[in-house]
DODREN-268505 format. One record per residue (C-alpha): residue number from 0; residue in three letters; chain; x, y, z. Coordinates in Angstrom, 1 decimal, decimal comma, padded with zeros to 4 digits. Example, Ala and Ser with C-alpha at 12.3 -4.5 7.8 and 13.67 -1.06 7.14 Angstrom:
# DODREN-268505
+-----+-----+-------+--------+--------+--------+
:   n : res : chain :     c1 :     c2 :     c3 :
+-----+-----+-------+--------+--------+--------+
:   0 : ALA :     A :  012,3 : -004,5 :  007,8 :
:   1 : SER :     A :  013,7 : -001,1 :  007,1 :
+-----+-----+-------+--------+--------+--------+
This chain:
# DODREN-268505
+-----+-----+-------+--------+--------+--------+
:   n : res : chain :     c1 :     c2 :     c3 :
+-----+-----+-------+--------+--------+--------+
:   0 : UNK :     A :  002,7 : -015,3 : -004,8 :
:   1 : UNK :     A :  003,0 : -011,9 : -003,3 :
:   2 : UNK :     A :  000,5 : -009,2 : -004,1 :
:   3 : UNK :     A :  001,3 : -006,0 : -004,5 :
:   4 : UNK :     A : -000,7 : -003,5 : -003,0 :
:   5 : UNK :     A : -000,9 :  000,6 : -003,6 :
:   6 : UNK :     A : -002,0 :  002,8 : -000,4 :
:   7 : UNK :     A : -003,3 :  006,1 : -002,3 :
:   8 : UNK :     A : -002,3 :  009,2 : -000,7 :
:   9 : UNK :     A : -005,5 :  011,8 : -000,7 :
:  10 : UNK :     A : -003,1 :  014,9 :  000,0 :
:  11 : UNK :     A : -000,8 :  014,2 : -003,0 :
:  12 : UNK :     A : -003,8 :  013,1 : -005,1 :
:  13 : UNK :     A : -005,6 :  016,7 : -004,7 :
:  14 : UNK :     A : -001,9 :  018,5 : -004,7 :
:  15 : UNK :     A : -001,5 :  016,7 : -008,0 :
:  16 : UNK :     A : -004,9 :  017,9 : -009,4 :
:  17 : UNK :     A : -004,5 :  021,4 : -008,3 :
:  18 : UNK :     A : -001,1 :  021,7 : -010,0 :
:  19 : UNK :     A : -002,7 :  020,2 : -013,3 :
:  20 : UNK :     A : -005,5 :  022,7 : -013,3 :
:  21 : UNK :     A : -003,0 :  025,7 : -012,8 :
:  22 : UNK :     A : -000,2 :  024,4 : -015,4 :
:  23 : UNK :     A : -002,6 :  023,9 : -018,3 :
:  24 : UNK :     A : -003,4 :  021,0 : -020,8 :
:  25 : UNK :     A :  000,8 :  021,1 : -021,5 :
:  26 : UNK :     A :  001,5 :  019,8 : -018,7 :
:  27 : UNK :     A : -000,9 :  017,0 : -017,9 :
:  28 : UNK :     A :  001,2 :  014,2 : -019,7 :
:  29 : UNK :     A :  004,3 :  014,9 : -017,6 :
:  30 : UNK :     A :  002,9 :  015,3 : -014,2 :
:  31 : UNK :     A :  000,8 :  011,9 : -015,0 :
:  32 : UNK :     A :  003,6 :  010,2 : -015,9 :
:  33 : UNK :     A :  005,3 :  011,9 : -012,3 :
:  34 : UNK :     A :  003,0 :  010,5 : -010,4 :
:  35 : UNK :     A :  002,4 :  007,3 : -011,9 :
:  36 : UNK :     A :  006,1 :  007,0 : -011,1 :
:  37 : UNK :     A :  005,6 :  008,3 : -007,7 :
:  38 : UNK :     A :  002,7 :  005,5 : -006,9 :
:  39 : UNK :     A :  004,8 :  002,8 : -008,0 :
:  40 : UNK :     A :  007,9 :  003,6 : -005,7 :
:  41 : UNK :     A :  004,8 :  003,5 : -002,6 :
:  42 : UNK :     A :  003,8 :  000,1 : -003,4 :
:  43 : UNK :     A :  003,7 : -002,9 : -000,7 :
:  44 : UNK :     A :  003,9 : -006,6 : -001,3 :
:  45 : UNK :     A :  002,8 : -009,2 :  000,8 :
:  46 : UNK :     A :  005,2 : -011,1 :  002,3 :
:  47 : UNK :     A :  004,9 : -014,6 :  003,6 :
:  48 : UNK :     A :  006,6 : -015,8 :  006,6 :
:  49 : UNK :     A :  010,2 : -017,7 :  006,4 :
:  50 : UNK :     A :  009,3 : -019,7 :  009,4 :
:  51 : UNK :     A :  005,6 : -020,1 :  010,4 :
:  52 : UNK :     A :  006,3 : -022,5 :  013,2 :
:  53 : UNK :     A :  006,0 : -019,9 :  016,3 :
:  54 : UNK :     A :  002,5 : -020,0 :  016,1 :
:  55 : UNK :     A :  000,7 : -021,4 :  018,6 :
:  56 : UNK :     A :  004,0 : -021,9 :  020,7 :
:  57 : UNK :     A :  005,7 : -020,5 :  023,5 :
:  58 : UNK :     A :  009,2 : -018,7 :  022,4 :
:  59 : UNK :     A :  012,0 : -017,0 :  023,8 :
:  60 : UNK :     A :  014,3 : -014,3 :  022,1 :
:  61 : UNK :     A :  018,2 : -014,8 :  022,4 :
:  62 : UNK :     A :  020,7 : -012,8 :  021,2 :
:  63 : UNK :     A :  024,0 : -012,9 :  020,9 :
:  64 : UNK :     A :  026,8 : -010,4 :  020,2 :
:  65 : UNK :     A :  030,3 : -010,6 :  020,8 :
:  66 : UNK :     A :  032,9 : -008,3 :  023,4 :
:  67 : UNK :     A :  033,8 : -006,2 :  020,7 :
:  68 : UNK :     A :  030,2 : -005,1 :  019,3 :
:  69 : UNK :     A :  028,7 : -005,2 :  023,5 :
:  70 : UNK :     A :  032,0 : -002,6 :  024,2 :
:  71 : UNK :     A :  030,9 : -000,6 :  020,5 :
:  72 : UNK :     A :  027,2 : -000,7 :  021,5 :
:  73 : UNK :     A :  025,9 : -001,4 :  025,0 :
:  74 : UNK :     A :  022,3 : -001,9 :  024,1 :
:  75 : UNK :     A :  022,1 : -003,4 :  021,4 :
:  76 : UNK :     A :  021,8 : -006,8 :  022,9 :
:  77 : UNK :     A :  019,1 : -005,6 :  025,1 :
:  78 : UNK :     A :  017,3 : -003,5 :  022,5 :
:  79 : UNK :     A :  017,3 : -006,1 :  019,8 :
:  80 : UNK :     A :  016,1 : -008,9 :  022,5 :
:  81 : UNK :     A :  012,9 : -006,6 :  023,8 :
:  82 : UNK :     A :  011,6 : -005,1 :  020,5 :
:  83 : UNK :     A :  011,8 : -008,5 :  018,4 :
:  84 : UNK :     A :  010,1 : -010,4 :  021,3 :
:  85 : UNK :     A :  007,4 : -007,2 :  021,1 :
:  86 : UNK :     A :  007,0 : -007,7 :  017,7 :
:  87 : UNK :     A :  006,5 : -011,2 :  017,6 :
:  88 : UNK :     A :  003,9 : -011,1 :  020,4 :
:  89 : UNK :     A :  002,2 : -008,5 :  018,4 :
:  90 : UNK :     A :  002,0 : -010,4 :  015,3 :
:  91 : UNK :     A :  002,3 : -014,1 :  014,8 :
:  92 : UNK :     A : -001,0 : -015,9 :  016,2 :
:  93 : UNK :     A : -001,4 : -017,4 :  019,3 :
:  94 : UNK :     A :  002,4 : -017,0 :  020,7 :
:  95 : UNK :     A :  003,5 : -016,8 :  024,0 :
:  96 : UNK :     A :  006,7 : -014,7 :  024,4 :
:  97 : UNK :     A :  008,8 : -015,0 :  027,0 :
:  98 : UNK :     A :  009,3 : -011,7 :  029,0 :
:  99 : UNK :     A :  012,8 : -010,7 :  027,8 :
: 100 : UNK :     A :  013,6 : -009,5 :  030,9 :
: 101 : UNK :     A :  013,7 : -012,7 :  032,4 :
: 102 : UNK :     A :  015,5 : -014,1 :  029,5 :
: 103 : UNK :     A :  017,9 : -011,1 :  029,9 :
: 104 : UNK :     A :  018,1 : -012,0 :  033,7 :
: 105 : UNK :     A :  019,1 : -016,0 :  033,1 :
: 106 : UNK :     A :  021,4 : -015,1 :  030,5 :
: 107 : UNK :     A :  023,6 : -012,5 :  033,5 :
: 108 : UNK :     A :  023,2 : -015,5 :  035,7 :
: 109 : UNK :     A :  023,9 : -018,6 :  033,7 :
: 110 : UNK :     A :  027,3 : -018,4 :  033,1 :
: 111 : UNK :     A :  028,9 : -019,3 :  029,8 :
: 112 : UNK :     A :  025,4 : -019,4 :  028,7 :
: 113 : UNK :     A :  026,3 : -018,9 :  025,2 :
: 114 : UNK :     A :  028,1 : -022,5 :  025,0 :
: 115 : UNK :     A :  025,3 : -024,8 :  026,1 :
: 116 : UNK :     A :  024,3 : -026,9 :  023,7 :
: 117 : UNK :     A :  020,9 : -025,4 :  021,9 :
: 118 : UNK :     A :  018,7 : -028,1 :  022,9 :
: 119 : UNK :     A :  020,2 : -026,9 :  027,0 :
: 120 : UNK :     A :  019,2 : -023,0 :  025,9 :
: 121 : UNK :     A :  015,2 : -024,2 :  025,2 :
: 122 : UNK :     A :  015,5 : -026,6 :  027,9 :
: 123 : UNK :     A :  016,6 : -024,5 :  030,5 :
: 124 : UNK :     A :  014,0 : -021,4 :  029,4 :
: 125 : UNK :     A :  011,5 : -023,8 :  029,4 :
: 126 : UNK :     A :  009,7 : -023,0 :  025,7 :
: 127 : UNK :     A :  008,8 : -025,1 :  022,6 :
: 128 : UNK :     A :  011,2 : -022,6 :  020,2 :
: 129 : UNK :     A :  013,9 : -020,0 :  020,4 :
: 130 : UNK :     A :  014,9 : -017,7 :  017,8 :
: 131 : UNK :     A :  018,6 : -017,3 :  018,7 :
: 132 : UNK :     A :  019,9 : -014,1 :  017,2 :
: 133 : UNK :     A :  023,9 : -014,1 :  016,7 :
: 134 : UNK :     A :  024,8 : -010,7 :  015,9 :
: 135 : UNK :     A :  028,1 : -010,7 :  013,6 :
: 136 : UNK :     A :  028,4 : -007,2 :  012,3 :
: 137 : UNK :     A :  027,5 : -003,8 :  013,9 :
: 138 : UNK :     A :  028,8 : -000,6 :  012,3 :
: 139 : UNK :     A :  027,8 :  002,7 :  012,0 :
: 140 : UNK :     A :  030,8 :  003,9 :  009,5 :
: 141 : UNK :     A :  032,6 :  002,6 :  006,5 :
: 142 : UNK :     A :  035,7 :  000,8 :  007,7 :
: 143 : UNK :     A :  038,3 :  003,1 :  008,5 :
: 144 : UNK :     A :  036,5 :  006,6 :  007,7 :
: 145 : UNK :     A :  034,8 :  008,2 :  010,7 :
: 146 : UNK :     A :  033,5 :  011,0 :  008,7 :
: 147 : UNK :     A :  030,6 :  008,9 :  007,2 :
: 148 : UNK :     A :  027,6 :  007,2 :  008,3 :
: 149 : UNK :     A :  027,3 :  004,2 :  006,8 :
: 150 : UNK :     A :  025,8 :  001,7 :  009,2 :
: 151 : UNK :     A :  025,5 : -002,3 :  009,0 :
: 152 : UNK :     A :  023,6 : -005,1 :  011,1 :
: 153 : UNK :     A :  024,7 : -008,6 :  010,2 :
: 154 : UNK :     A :  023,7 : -011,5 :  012,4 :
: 155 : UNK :     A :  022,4 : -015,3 :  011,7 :
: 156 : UNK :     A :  019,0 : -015,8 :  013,0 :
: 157 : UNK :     A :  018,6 : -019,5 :  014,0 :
: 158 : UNK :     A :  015,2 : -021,5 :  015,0 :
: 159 : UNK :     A :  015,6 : -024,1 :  017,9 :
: 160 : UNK :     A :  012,7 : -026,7 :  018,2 :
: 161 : UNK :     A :  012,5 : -028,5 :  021,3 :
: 162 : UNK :     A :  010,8 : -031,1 :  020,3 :
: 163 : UNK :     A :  012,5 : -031,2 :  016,8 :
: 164 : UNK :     A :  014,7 : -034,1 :  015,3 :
: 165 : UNK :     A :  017,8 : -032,8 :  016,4 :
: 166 : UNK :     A :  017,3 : -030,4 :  019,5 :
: 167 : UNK :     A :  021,1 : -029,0 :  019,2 :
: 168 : UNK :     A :  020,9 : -027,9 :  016,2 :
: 169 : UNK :     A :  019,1 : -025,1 :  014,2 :
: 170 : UNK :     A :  016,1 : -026,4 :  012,0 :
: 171 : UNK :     A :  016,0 : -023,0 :  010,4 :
: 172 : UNK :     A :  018,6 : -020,7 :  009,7 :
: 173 : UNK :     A :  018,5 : -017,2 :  007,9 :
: 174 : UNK :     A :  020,8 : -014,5 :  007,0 :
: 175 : UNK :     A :  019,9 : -010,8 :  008,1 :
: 176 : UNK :     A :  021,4 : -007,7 :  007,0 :
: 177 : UNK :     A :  020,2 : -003,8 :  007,2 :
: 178 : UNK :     A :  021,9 : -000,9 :  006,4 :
: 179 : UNK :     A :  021,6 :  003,0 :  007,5 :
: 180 : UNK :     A :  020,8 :  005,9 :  006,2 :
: 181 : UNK :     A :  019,2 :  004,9 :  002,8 :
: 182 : UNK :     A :  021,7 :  006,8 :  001,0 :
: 183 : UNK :     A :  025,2 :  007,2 :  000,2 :
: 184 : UNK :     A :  027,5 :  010,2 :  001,7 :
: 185 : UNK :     A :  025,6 :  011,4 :  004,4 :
: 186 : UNK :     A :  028,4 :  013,0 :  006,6 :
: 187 : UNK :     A :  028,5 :  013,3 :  010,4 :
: 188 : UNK :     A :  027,7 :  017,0 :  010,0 :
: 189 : UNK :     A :  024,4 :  016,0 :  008,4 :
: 190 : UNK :     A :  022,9 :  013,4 :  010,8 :
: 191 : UNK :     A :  023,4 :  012,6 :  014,6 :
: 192 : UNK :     A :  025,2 :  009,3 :  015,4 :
: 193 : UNK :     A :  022,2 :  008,6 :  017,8 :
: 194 : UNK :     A :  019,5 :  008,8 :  014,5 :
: 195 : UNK :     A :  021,7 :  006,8 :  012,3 :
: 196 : UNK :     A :  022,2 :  004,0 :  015,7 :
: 197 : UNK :     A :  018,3 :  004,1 :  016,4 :
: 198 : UNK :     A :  017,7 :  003,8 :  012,2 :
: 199 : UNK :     A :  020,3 :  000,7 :  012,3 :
: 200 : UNK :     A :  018,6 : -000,7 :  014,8 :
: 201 : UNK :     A :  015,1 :  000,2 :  013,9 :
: 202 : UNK :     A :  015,5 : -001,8 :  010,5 :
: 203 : UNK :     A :  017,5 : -005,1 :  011,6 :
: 204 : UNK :     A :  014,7 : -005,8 :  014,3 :
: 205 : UNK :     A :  012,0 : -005,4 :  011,7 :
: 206 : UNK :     A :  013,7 : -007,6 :  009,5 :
: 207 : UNK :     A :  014,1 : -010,1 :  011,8 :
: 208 : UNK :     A :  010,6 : -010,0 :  013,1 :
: 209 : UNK :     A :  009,7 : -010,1 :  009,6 :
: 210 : UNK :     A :  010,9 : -013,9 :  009,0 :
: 211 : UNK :     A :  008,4 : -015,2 :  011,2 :
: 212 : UNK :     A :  005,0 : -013,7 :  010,0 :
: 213 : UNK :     A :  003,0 : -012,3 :  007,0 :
: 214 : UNK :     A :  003,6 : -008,9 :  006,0 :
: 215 : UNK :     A :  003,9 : -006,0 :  003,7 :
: 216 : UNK :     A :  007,3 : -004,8 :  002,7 :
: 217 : UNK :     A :  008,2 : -001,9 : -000,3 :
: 218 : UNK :     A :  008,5 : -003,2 : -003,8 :
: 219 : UNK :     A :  011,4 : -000,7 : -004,2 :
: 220 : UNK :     A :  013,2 : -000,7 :  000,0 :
: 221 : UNK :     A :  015,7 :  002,4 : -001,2 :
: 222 : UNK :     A :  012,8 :  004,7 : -003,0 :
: 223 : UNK :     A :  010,0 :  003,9 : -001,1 :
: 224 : UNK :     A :  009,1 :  006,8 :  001,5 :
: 225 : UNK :     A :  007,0 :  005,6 :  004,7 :
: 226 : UNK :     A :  006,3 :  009,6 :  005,5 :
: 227 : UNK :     A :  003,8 :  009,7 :  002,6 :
: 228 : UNK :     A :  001,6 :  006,7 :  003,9 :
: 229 : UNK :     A :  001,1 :  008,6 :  007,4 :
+-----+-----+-------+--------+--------+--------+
């Protein structure tokens, strides 16, 4: 079962005491209750891992994205394929990842790479798995109103084995989704598209990377506020 865990804050901690000591005895049952309510919005449970078979394994990264999204945003492909394949060599135990340049490089040069059959894909990159990312959905607005940020990630991320039962098709299979900004209404006026693209992308590659290791995620994603735990 997941554990929560609390990370206390030492700054708010003496902030709060100050405040109680120059409010009075009035005030003490309403500030507690504040920041009881402000340490439950920071907690972190442990997560386990969706798929723990990259351990001890060499992997490649893949992605996928279609004409329209590679035309809407160039680097995604590229940015998604390096920082996953940085996270996973950072995190899940004894990996091997695959530069992804060089996977970036075979998939220019093989052509029509992206209709081989899966067993091919791990054949021809020469690895025991491949999480094949196939990017759906990328938008940064609401559909049909520019005036809004509302941005959305959406792709199927797919485990290859290559020594599985059935090489051409995925033994694992998970739906991803992240959204950005946190909040509704946030106006083109108030945020640059490049924060609200590098936010998009920030949180779909850590959710990704997430399905394949242990880790702590917010009890409460939309309230939770990762400036406090600096």
């Amino acid at each position: 079962m997941p554990r929560p865990r609390l990370r206390t804050r030492p700054l708010l901690a003496a902030a709060a005491a100050i405040a109680v000591a120059a409010s009075g005895g009035c005030a003490i049952f309403g500030l507690a209750g504040a920041m009881g309510q402000s340490f439950e919005t920071q907690k972190l449970i442990e997560v386990a891992a969706e798929y723990d078979g990259l351990q001890d394994s060499t992997v490649a990264v893949v992605v996928n994205v279609g004409l329209d999204i590679r035309w809407s945003s160039p680097t995604l492909a590229t940015d998604v394929t390096n920082f996953v394949s940085r996270q996973l060599a950072a995190n899940v135990p004894g990996v091997q990842v695959v530069n992804p340049a060089a996977v970036l490089a075979w998939q220019y040069r093989t052509a029509q790479w992206d209709a081989l059959p899966y067993g091919e894909i791990a054949e021809q990159l020469g690895v025991d798995r491949v999480v094949y990312i196939d990017i759906y959905e990328y938008r940064l607005h609401p559909p049909g109103n520019r005036y809004l940020w509302e941005g959305v990630c959406a792709a199927t991320v797919g485990v290859i084995e290559r020594d599985g039962f059935d090489v051409d098709s995925f033994v694992d299979a998970f739906e991803v989704q992240a959204s950005f900004p946190d909040i509704d209404g946030v106006g083109r006026d108030q945020m640059a598209e490049s924060a609200v693209a590098a936010g998009l992308k920030s949180k779909f590659i850590t959710r990704v990377a997430w399905l394949f290791y242990k880790h702590e995620e917010p009890k409460y994603p939309r309230l939770y506020r990762p400036e406090l735990d600096a």
